[in-house]
C-alpha positions, 0 to 999 in steps of 0.5 A, spaced: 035 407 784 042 409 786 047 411 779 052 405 781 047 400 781 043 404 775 050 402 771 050 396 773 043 395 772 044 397 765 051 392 765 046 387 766 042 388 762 046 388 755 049 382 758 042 378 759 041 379 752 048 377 749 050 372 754 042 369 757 038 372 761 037 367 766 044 365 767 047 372 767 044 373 773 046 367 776 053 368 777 055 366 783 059 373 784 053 376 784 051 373 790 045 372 794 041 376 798 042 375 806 036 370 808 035 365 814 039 367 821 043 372 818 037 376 815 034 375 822 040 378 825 040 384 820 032 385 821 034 387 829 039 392 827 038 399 829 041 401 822 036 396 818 030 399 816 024 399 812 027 394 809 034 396 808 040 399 812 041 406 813 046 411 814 048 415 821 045 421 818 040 420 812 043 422 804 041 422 797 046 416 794 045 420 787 044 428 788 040 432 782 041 439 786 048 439 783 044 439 776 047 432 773 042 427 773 043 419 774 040 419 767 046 424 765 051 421 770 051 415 767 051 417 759 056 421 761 060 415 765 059 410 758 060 415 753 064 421 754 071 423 753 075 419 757 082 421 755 083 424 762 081 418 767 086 413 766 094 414 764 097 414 758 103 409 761 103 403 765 103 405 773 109 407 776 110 400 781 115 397 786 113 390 787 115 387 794 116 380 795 110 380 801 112 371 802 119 375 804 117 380 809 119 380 817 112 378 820 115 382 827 115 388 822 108 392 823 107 395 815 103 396 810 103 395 801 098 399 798 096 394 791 092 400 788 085 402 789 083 400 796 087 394 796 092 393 802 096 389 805 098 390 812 102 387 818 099 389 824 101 385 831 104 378 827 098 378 824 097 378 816 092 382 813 088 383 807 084 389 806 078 388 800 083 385 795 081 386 788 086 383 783 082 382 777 082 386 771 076 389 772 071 392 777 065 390 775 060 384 773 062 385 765 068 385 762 068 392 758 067 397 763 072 399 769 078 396 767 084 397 772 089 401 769 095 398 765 101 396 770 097 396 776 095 389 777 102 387 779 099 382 785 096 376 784 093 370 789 099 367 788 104 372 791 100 373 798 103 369 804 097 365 809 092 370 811 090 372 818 085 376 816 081 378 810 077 384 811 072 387 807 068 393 807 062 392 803 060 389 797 061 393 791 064 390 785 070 394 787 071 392 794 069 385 793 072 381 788 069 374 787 074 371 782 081 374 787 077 371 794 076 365 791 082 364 789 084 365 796 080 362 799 085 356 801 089 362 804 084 365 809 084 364 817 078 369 818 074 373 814 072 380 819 066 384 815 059 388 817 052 385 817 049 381 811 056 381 807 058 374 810 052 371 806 056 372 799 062 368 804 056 363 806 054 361 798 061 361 796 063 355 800 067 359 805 068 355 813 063 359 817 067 358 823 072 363 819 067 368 819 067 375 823 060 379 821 058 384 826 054 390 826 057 398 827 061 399 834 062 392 834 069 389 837 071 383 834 078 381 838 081 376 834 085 375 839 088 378 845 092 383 843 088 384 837 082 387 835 077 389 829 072 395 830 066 395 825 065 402 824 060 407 821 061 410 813 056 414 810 056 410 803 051 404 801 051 397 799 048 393 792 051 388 787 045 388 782 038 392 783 037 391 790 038 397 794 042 396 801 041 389 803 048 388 806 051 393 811 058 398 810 063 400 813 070 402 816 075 399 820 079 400 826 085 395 827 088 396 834 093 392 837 097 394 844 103 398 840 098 401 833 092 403 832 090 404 824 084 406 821 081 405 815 076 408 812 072 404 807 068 407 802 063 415 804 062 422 804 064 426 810 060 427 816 061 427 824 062 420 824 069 422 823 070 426 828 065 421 833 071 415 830 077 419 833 075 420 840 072 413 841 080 411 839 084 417 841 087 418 835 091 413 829 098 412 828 095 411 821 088 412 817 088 409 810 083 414 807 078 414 801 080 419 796 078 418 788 071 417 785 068 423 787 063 427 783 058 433 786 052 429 784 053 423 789 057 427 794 055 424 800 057 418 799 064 420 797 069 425 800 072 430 796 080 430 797 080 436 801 074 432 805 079 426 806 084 432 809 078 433 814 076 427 816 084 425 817 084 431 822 078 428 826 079 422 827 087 424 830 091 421 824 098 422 825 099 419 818 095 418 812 095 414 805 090 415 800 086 410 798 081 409 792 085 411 786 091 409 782 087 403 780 080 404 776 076 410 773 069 410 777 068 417 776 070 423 771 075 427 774 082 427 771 085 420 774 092 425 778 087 429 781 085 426 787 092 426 789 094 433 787 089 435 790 089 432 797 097 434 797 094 441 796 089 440 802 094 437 806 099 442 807 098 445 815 095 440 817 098 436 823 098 429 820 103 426 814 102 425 807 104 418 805 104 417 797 107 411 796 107 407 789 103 401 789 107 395 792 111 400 796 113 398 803 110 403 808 113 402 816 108 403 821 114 402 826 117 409 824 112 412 820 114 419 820 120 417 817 118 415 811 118 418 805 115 418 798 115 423 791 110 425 788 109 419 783 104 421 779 108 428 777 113 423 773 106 420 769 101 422 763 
């Protein structure tokens, strides 16, 4: 069992016994596991075997080389000090009124964590919206920090295209999607995670689910690219039943990547040669520990893997909003400043709800936030 889904497991288990078993685990956000056409479909993966889907390159979720157990781990995670992992003040914010911006204007709003809104093209984009107060099945782990959540369902236009990368309790909110559900014109998301859409009563003529190196085109002068990550999926016990990924979104002007959720590895490099390069790359930075190294880069990874796959500008993504692991919660942005330094790509570091400018993005710039916090 991988450490995120032992947490979970004992998540759930204390609230089996305080709320019911039965129903607990009958919530409709933990989802079903793919069955019918769609399990067929993810049977004749490459990617799926012995059952469940694999990485390019085979990896311990959970590594016990670094001298820190899944049992350890974990009891740390629960019980130790955590006076470093959030702020001792609301965010720093700058809430832009997303129904009010220009449509022609290509750009992005980072929401905090891994949430992105993006204009790509005259398209509206959602990427693995999280708007609720915790990153979990349960109330009392993963708050977000207080003042990042200043975006609701309510403050987003019309959506084009939700894109989800996985189904990790922090990438895939059941409470934020369905209080979009009325909003959502496609849904763009890797094999098997559409069965989560399917029980929830979303138009199956929406949705796009497609296995790595595949190209979705929404329209003519708009792609979707599902690409390979090094990470692993699982609601609740069972391990990778659903496929992960990153996201190329290309249009005939701009190219951007997002990386989802995953360690480093050579898909990086694979991923910036097949493109050409990015006019931007929304790269993970945060969560990282030693013991599960490969499935979450360390900043000075992010730094590399901007490098490879050709970004001309990278934003960091994966913090600012929620403490999934023990290092203090400025770090990841120190340190990746630290590492961006010669590199040939540009560090954005906006507040969340701050407008980014794709048009002319090496023009923009941004203060070290974090610096102003405790």
């Amino acid at each position: 069992m991988n450490r995120r889904n032992f947490i979970i497991g004992g998540l759930v288990a204390v609230g089996m016994v305080s709320l019911g078993g039965y129903s607990f685990i009958h919530r409709p956000e933990f989802g079903r596991l793919p069955q019918g056409e769609r399990l067929a479909r993810i049977q004749a993966s490459p990617h799926y075997i012995n059952g469940k889907f694999q990485n390019l390159v085979p990896v311990q979720v959970m590594s016990e080389d670094s001298g820190e157990n899944r049992f350890v781990a974990t009891a740390k995670f629960l019980f130790g000090d955590k006076s470093a992992l959030s702020p001792k003040e609301p965010m720093l914010s700058h809430k832009t009124d997303l129904k009010k911006l220009d449509i022609k204007q290509d750009l992005v709003v980072w929401m905090g964590h891994s949430t992105f809104y993006m204009q790509l093209g005259g398209r509206r984009i959602l990427i693995d919206p999280v708007f609720s107060s915790y990153a979990s099945p349960v109330f009392f782990i993963n708050k977000a920090f207080s003042g990042s959540n200043i975006y609701t369902a309510a403050d987003m236009p019309d959506i084009d295209v939700l894109a989800i990368s996985h189904d990790h309790w922090d990438h895939l909110d059941y409470t934020t999607v369905m209080a979009l559900k009325d909003k959502i014109k496609n849904i763009v998301c890797p094999l098997g995670v559409g069965e989560y859409f399917e029980q929830w009563g979303f138009d199956l003529q929406i949705l796009h689910e497609e296995d790595w190196d595949k190209e979705i085109k929404i329209a003519e002068d708009f792609s979707i690219h599902i690409l390979p990550s090094q990470h692993f999926s699982g609601r609740f016990l069972t391990q990778n039943p659903t496929l992960w990924c990153g996201f190329a979104f290309v249009t005939p002007i701009h190219k951007v990547y997002y990386s989802g959720d995953g360690g480093y590895g050579a898909h990086f490099k694979a991923i910036g040669e097949q493109f050409g390069g990015f006019d931007l790359m929304l790269g993970e930075n945060g969560q990282y520990n030693m013991a599960w190294h490969a499935i979450h880069m360390l900043p000075e990874e992010t730094a590399k893997a901007a490098v490879d796959v050709g970004a001309k500008v990278l934003l960091p993504a994966h913090g600012g909003k929620f403490a999934l692991a023990r290092h203090p919660w400025q770090e990841p942005y120190q340190k990746l400043t630290e590492a961006s330094q010669g590199k040939d790509y540009q560090l954005l570091t906006p507040e969340i709800g701050e407008a980014v400018n794709i048009e002319d993005i090496s023009s923009e710039k941004y203060d070290k936030w974090w610096e102003k916090m405790e």
